[in-house]
N, C-alpha and C positions, 0 to 999 in steps of 0.2 A: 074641560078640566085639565085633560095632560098639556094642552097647549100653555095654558096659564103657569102651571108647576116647571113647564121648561123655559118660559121669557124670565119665571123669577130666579131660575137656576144660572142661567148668564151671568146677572150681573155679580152675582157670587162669584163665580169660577174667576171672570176678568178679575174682582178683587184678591182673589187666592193667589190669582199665579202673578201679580205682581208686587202684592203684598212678599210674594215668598223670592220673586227676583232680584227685589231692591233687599231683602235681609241676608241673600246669598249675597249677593256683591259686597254688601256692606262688609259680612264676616270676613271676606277674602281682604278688604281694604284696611280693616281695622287693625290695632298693633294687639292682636290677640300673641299670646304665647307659643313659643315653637311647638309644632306640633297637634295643635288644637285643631286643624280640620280632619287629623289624624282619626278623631274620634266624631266624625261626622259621615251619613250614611253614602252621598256622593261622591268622597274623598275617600272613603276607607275602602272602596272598590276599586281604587287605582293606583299601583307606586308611589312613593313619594314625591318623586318631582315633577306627575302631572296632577297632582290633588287641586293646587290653587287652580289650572286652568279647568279641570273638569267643575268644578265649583262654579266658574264664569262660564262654560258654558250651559252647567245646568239653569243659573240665572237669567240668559239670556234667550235659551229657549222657552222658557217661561213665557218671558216680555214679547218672545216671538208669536206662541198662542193665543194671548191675549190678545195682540191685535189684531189674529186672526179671525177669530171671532166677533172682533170689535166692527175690523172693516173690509172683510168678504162675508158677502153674503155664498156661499159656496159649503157643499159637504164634507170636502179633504179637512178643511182645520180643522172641526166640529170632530170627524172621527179621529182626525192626530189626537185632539184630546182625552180621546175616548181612550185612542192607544198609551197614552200618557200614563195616566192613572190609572189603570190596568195592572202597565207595567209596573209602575210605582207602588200597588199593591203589592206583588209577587216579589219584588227587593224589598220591601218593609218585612213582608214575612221571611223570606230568607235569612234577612239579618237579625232576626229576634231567635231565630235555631240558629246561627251559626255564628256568630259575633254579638249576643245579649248584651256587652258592654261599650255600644255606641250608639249613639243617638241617629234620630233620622236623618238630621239637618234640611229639615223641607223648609226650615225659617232661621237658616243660618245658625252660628252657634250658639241662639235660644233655643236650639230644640237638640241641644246636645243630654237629654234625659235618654236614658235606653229605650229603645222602641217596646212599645207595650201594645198589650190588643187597644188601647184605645187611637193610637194613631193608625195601626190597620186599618180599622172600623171608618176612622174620617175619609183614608184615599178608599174604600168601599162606596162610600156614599158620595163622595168628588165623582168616582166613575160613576154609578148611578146618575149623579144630575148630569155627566156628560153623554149618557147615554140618550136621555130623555131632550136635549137639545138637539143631538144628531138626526135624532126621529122624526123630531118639529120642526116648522118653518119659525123661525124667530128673529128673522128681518126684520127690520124697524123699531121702532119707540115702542115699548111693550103698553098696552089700556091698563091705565089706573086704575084699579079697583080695592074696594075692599078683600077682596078674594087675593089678589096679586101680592099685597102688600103683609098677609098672614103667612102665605106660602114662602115670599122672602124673608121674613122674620121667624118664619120658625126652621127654615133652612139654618142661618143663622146662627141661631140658639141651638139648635142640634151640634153644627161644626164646632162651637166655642163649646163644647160638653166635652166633646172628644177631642178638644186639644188641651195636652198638659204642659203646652207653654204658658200659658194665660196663668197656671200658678206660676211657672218659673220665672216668669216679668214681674209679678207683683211680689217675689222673691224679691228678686234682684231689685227691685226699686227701693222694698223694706232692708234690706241688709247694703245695698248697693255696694256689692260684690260678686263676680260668677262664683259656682257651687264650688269650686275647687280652692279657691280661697278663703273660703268660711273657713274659723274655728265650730268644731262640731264635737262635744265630749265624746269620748267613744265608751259612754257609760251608757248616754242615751243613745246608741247606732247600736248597742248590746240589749238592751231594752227591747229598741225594733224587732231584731236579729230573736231573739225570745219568743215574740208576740207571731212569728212569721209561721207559713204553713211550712216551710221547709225545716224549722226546726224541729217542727212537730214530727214531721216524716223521718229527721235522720238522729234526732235525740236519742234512739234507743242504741243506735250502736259507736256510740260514745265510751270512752271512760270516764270522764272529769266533765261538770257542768263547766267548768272556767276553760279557757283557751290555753292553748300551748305557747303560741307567740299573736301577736296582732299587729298591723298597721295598715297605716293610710296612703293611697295611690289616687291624686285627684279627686275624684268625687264620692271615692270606694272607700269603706272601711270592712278589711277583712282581718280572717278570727280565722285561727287553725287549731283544732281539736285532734289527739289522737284518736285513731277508732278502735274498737275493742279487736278488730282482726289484724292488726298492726296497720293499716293504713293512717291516711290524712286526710280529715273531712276539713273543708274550708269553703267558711262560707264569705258573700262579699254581700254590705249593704251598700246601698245609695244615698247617700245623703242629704237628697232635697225633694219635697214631695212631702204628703201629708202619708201619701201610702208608698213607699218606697218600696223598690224591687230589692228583690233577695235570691240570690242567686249557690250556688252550692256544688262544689268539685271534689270529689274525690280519687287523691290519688294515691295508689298503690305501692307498697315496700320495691317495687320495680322501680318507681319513678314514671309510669303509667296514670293516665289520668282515666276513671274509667266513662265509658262515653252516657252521660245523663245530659236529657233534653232541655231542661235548665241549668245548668252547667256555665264556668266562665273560666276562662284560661288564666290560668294561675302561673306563678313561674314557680319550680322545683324548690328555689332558694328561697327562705324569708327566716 
């Protein structure tokens, strides 16, 4: 049975990493707007002026493991893999505590949504089936079977659960616009912002249900409330998603942000 779970795990992975090589290249090739890998997960770990090449080389080693996979039969790519996704997990998490407001970019700038547990959860189980292939000999043409063919299909269907690009395409295809150039009332992003567990948690130390100032920064709409201790609670929605993230900074009559694990960096001025 593990033998079978790890041949149909292959041809997964080879489609993932270069499904997600050829969507890095793309972003970096495309006439995106200044600063747009800025807010991508492989970009925003490095300077400005090597963003576009770490981008081409995250792409490229991608296309690297895949064909490692594809055409050594040997253990090194199999566990490169392993180490891949690993690592890929521990930068996802990172950047969901320490930069909430950029996206992964595992699929170029379609996955510029803020990293959420459910992209966590997908490089969890990427590493997972790359574990399970390291383990197995998975040489050759994998035996057709009905057993083969469940285990890749619901591989499959799990990955596509846990990616929240797949609404942002069918976003973009229905409005055929990126998130940051919708018009979006910011009646309904106050609605969301409402309905959110963060307001629930910081409503009570408000003065005014209504905001103090509000506006829009690319994909954000944020709300600034005075707080009943003289602070500024401010919160940020997102604007694309059926469940959008909401994020919430408070900062202090210092000009001190104070440090909350959902939090999102705000500038002092708005």
């Amino acid at each position: 049975m593990s033998e079978t779970i790890a041949a149909a795990a292959q041809p997964i992975l080879v489609f993932m990493f270069v499904l997600g090589g050829v969507a890095k290249l793309a972003s970096v090739g495309s006439e995106a707007e200044p600063g747009a890998l800025g807010r991508l997960g492989p970009a925003v770990l490095v300077p400005e002026r090597f963003r576009s090449p770490a981008m081409i080389f995250c792409g490229l080693a991608e296309f690297g493991l895949a064909a490692g996979l594809v055409l050594f039969d040997h253990p090194i790519p199999r566990w490169m893999t392993v180490a891949f996704f690993a690592v890929s997990t521990y930068v996802l998490w990172d950047l969901r505590r320490r930069r909430p407001d950029v996206g992964c970019g595992c699929f170029g700038e379609v996955s510029a949504r803020p990293v959420g547990l459910r992209s966590i959860g997908r490089t969890v189980v990427l590493t997972a089936m790359a574990v399970m292939i390291a383990l197995h000999d998975t040489s050759g043409l994998p035996e057709l079977s009905w057993t083969f063919a469940a285990w890749c299909g619901g591989g499959v269907l799990l990955l596509m659960i846990l990616s929240p690009e797949i609404e942002e395409s069918f976003a973009r295809l229905r409005y055929r616009a990126p998130c940051e150039q919708r018009s979006f009332p910011a009646e309904r992003a106050f609605s969301r912002l409402r309905s959110s567990a963060a307001w629930r948690t910081h409503y009570p130390s408000l003065r005014s249900e209504e905001p103090s100032d509000t506006w829009r920064e690319l994909c954000w709409r944020f709300y600034a409330f005075d707080g009943a201790d003289g602070s500024d609670v401010v919160f940020a929605v997102y604007l694309s998603g059926r469940r959008p993230p909401v994020r919430v900074a408070i900062v202090g009559a210092d000009g001190r942000q104070a440090p909350l694990q959902e939090s999102i960096h705000v500038s002092a001025s708005h």
